[in-house]
KOLRO-846876 format. One line per 4 residues: number of its first residue (from 1); their letters; for each residue y, z negated, x negated of C-alpha. Coordinates in nm, 2 decimals. Layout:
NUM = a = Y/Z/X | ...
***
This chain:
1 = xxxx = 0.01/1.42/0.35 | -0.28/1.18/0.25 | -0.47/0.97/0.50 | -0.53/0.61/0.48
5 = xxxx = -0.90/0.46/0.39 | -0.85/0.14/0.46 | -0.52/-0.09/0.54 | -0.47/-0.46/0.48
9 = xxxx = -0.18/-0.68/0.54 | -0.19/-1.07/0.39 | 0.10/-1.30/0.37 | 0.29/-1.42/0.12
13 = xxxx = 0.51/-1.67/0.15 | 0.82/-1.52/0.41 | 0.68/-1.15/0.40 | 0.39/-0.93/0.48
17 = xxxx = 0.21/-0.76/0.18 | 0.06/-0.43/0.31 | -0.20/-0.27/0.08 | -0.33/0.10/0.20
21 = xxxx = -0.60/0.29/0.00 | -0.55/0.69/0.05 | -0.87/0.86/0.00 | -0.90/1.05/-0.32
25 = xxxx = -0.72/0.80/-0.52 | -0.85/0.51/-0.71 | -0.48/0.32/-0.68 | -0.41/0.05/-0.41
29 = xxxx = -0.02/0.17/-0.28 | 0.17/-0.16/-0.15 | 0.48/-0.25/0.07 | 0.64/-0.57/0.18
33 = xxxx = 0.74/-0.61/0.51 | 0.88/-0.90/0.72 | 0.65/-0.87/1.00 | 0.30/-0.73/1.09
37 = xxxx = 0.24/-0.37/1.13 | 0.05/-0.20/1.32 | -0.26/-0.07/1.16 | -0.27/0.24/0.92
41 = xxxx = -0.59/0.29/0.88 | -0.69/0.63/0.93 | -0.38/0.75/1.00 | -0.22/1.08/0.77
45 = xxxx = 0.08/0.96/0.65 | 0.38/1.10/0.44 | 0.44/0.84/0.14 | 0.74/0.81/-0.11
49 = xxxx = 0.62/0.55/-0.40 | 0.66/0.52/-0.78 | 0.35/0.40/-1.03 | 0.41/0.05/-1.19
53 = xxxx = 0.14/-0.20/-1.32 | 0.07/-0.56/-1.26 | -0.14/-0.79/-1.48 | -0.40/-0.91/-1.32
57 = xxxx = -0.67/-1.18/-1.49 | -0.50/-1.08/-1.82 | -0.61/-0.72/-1.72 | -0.29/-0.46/-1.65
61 = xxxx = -0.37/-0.28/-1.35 | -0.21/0.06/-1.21 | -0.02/0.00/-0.87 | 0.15/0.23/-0.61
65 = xxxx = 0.48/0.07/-0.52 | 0.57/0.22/-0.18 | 0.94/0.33/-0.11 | 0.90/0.50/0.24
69 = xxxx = 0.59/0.52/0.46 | 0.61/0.79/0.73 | 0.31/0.84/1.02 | 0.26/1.26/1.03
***
């Protein structure tokens, strides 16, 4: 169980991209969703999620893809 530091949602295009930053780690950890959620922030959640990278400015960046997000 990890709680959330902050929680941002932005659109792009047809879906929601949520970013949450879980204190103690460095990584953002992000989720797509069709609609707004409510927010996270705060919150200790249960998260499933798998490590990938994205290039970002030419720089490759580590990223948290999130599988499942469950409120504790």
């Amino acid at each position: 169980m990890q709680q959330v530091r902050s929680h941002v949602q932005r659109e792009a295009g047809l879906w929601i991209i949520n970013t949450l930053m879980i204190e103690g780690c460095s990584a953002p950890f992000r989720y797509r969703r069709k609609e707004r959620y409510k927010s996270l922030q705060g919150q200790r959640v249960n998260l499933t999620y798998y490590c990938s990278s994205e290039s970002v400015a030419g720089m490759s960046v580590e990223v948290m893809k999130v599988v499942r997000v469950k409120i504790a």
